[in-house]
C-alpha positions as CSV (number, residue, x, y, z in Angstrom):
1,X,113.0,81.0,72.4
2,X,111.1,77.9,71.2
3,X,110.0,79.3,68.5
4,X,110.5,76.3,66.4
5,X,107.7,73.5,65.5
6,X,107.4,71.0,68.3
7,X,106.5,67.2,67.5
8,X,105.3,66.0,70.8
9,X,106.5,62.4,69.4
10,X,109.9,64.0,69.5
11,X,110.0,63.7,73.7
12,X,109.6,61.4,76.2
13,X,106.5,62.8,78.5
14,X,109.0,63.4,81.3
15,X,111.1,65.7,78.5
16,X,108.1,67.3,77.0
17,X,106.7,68.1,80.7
18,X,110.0,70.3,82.1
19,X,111.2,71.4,78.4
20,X,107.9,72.6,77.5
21,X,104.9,73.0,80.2
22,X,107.0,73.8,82.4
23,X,108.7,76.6,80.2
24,X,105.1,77.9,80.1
25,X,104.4,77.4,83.5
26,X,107.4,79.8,83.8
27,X,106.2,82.3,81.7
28,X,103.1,82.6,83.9
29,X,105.3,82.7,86.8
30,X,106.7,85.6,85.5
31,X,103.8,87.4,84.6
32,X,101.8,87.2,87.5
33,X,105.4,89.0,89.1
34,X,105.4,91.5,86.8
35,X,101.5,92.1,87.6
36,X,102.0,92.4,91.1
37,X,105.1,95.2,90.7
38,X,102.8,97.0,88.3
39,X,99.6,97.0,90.9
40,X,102.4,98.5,92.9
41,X,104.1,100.7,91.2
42,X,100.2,102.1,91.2
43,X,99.5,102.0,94.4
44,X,99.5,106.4,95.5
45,X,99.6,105.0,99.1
46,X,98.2,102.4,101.4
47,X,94.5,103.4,102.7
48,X,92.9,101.2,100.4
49,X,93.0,97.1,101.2
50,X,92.1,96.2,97.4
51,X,95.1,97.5,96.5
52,X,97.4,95.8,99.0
53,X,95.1,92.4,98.1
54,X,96.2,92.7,94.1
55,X,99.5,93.2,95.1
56,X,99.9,90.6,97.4
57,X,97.9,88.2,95.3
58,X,99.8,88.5,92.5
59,X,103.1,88.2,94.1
60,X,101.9,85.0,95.7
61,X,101.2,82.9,93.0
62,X,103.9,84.3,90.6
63,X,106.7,83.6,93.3
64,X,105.0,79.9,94.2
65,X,104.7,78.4,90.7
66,X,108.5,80.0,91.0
67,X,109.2,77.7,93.6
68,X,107.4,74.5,92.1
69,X,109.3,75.1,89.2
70,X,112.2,74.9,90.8
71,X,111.5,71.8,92.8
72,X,110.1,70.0,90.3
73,X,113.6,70.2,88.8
74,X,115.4,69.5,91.3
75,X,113.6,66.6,92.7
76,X,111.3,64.6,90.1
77,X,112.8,61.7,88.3
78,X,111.5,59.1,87.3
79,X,111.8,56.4,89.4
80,X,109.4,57.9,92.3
81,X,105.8,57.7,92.8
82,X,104.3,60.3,90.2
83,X,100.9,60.5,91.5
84,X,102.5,61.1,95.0
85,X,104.7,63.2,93.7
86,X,101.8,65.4,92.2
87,X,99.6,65.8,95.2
88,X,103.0,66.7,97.3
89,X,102.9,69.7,95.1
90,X,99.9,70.9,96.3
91,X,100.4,73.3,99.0
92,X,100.4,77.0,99.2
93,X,102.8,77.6,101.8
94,X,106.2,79.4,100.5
95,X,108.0,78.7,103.3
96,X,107.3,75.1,103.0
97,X,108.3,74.9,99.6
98,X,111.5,77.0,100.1
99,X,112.2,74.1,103.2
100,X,112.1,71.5,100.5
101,X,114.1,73.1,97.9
102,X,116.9,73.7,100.7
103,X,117.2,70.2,101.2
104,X,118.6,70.0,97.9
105,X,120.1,73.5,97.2
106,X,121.4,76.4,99.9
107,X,119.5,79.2,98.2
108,X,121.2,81.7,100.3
109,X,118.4,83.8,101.2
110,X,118.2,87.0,103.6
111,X,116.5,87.0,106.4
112,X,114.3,89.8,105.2
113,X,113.0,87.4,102.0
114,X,112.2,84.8,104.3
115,X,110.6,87.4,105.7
116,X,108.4,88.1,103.0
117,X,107.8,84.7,101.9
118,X,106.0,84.2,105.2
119,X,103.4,86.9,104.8
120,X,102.9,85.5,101.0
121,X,102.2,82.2,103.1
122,X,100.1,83.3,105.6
123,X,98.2,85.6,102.5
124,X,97.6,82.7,100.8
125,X,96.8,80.9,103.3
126,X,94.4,82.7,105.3
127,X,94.2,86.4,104.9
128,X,92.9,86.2,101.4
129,X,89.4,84.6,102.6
130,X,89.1,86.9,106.0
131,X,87.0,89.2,104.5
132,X,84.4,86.4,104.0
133,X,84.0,85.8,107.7
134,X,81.7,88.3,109.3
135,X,84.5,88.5,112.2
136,X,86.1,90.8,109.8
137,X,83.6,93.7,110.2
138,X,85.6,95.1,113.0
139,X,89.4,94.2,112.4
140,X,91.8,96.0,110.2
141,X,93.1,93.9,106.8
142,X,95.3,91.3,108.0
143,X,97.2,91.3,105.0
144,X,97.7,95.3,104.2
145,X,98.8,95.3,108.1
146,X,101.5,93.0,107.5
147,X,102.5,94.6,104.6
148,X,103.2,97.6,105.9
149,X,104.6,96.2,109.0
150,X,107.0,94.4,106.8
151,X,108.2,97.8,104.9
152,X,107.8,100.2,108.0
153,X,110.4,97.6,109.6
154,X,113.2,97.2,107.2
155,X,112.7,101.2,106.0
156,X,112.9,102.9,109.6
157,X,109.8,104.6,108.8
158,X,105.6,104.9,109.8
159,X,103.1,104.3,107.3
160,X,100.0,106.1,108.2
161,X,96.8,104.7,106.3
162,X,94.8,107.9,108.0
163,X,92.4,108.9,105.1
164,X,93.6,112.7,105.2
165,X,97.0,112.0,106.1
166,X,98.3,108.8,104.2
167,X,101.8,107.8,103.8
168,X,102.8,108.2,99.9
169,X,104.1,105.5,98.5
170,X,107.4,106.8,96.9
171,X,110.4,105.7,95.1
172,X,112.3,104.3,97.9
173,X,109.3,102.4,99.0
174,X,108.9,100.8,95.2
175,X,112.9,100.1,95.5
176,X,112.8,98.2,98.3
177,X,109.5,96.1,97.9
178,X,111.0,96.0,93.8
179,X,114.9,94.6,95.1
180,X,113.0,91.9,97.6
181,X,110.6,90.2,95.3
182,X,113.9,91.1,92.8
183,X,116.3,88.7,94.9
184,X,113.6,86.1,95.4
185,X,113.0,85.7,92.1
186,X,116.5,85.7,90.7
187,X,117.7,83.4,92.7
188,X,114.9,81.0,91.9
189,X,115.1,81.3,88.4
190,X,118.8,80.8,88.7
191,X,118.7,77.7,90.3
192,X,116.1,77.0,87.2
193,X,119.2,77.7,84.2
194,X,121.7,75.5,86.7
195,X,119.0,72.4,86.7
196,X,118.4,72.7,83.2
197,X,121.9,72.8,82.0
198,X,122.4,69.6,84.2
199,X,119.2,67.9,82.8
200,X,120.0,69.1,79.3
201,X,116.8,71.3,78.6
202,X,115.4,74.8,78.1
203,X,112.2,75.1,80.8
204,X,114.2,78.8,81.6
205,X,113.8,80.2,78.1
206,X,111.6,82.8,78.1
207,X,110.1,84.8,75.2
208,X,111.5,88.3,74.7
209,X,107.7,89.6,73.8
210,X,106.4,88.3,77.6
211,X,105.7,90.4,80.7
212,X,108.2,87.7,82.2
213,X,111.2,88.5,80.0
214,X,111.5,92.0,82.1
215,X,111.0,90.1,85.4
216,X,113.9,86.8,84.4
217,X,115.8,88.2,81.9
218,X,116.2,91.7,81.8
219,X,116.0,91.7,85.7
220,X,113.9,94.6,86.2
221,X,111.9,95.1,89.3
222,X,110.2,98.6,88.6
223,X,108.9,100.8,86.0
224,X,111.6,103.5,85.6
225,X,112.6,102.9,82.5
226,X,109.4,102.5,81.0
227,X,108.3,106.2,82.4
228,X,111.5,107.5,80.6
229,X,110.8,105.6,77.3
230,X,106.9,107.3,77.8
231,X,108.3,110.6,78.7
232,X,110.6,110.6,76.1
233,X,108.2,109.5,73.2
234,X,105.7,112.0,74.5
235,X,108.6,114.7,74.1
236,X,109.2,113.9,70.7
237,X,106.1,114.1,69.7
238,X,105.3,117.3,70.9
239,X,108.0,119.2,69.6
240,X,108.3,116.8,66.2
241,X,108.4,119.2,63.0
242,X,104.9,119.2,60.4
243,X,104.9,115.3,59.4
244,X,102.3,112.9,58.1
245,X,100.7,112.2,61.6
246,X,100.3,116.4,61.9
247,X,98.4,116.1,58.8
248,X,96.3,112.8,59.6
249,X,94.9,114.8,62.9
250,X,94.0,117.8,60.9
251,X,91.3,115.8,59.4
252,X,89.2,116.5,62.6
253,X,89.5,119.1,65.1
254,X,90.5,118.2,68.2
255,X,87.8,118.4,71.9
256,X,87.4,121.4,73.5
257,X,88.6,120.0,76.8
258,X,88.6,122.2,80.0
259,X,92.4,123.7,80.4
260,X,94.4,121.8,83.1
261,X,98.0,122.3,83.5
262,X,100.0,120.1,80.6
263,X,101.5,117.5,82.9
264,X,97.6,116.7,84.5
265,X,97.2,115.5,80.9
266,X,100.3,113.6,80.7
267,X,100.0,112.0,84.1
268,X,96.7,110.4,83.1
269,X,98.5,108.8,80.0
270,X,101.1,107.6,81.7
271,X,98.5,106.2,84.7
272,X,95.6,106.0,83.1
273,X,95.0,102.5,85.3
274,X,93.2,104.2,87.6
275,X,92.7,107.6,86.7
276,X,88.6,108.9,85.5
277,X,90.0,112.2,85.4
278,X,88.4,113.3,82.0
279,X,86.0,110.1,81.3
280,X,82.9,112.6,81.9
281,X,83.9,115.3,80.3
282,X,84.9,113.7,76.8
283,X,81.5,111.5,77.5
284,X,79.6,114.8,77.5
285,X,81.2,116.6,74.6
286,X,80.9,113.6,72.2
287,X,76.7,114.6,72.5
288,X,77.9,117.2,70.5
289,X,78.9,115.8,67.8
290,X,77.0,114.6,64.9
291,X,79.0,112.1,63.0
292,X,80.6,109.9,65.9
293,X,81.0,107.2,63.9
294,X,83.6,109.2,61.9
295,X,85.1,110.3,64.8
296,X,86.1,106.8,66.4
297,X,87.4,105.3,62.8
298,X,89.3,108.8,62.9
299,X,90.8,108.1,66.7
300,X,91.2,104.1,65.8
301,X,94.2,104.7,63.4
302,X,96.3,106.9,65.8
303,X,98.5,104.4,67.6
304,X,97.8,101.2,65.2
305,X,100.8,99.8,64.4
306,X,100.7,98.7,60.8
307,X,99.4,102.4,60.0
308,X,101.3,104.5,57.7
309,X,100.3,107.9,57.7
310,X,101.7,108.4,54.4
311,X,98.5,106.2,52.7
312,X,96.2,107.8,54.4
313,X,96.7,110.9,53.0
């Protein structure tokens, strides 16, 4: 996964450019994907714009550095204008990128991804900057609007955004957003492994420790099984015999915390994104005690990785 020393004098610039920036270039690509399910995958339901914004924002510029990616690929050599060239690539419109590629490549795309790559357009376009216009004040978000259009469409259903009485956003509605920014992104990064196998380089390589590695390798488009990896650890824990981390807590006593059900616990470690839940009250109960220095050097070892409970003893 490129690991391996690179000599820049070992490449022409046109090779070190798709081998290597590009490859990173991907990696961000990726990321910013991945960051855009996650937002989400977070999202309870739809009343609040900011939320629809990070989404779509995210989405946006993963899914067009996708695209340029993939162009680039397909189209540069270097023969052609390269300053030209360049300032072709600036644009922010999805759809007009996706034209371009299909001159070269049928990308065999639904109707319902185009679909979607039209409100990342006009997003990204537009929308993004409406609330800086003072003709905003009285219009609902442009964006969220479309968003929900988009899913209330292809789902049979009606979002309600009514403060008291909004839509959840639920598993079938994280499905089908995950499986159509799931198919986009495949099929661009696919076309990315088939023009690098022609051209004899390794932009698609992707680094198994990245956020992009779940999105273009391992092809996942939701958080399932990192809940059941979470729920499971959390399990084990719990019910895990006397062992060396037992004995490591014992050290200090553990905060009288006001008894909520177990899972209201677990839920904000799971989601702690935007939870506050128990900020306040931790805040207020660390006044009490005398030594919290001691304390935090006691919590900062629970959870570090190159700890072993066993020297600590």
């Amino acid at each position: 996964m490129k690991h391996h020393s690179i000599d820049e004098n070992d490449f022409s610039p046109d090779e070190f450019w798709k081998n290597f920036r590009l490859g990173t270039e991907l990696t961000i690509s990726g990321n910013f994907i991945y960051n855009g399910l996650h937002c989400f995958e977070l999202m309870s339901h739809f009343y609040y714009d900011d939320e629809s914004f990070e989404f779509l924002y995210n989405i946006s510029v993963g899914i067009e550095r996708l695209q340029k990616i993939t162009l680039i690929l397909l189209e540069h050599n270097l023969e052609i204008d390269q300053e030209e060239f360049e300032k072709s690539l600036i644009t922010h419109n999805h759809i007009d990128i996706h034209n371009r590629i299909e001159k070269h490549i049928n990308m065999n795309l639904g109707k319902v991804h185009l679909e979607f790559l039209n409100i990342l357009s006009r997003f990204y376009k537009t929308s993004r900057y409406e609330k800086f216009s003072l003709k905003s004040v009285y219009k609902s978000d442009t964006s969220k609007s479309e968003l929900i259009n988009f899913i209330n469409k292809n789902l049979n259903i009606k979002i309600s955004t009514d403060f008291f009485s909004c839509t959840e956003n639920d598993e079938r509605i994280k499905k089908f957003i995950g499986k159509t920014i799931g198919k986009i992104s495949t099929k661009y990064y696919n076309q990315i492994i088939e023009s690098c196998r022609k051209l004899n380089i390794y932009t698609y390589e992707v680094s198994t420790e990245s956020k992009a590695f779940k999105i273009f390798l391992s092809k996942e488009f939701d958080f399932i099984n990192e809940k059941i990896i979470q729920r499971e650890i959390i399990k084990f824990l719990l019910q895990a015999e006397q062992n060396d981390l037992n004995r490591y807590l014992e050290n200090e006593p553990s905060l009288e915390l006001e008894y909520f059900r177990p899972n209201t616990y677990i839920n904000y470690l799971m989601d702690y994104h935007k939870k506050t839940n128990f900020r306040g009250e931790i805040s207020e109960l660390y006044t009490e005690i005398d030594n919290i220095k001691k304390r935090f050097n006691h919590l900062e070892l629970i959870g570090h990785i190159d700890i072993d409970f066993n020297s600590e003893k």
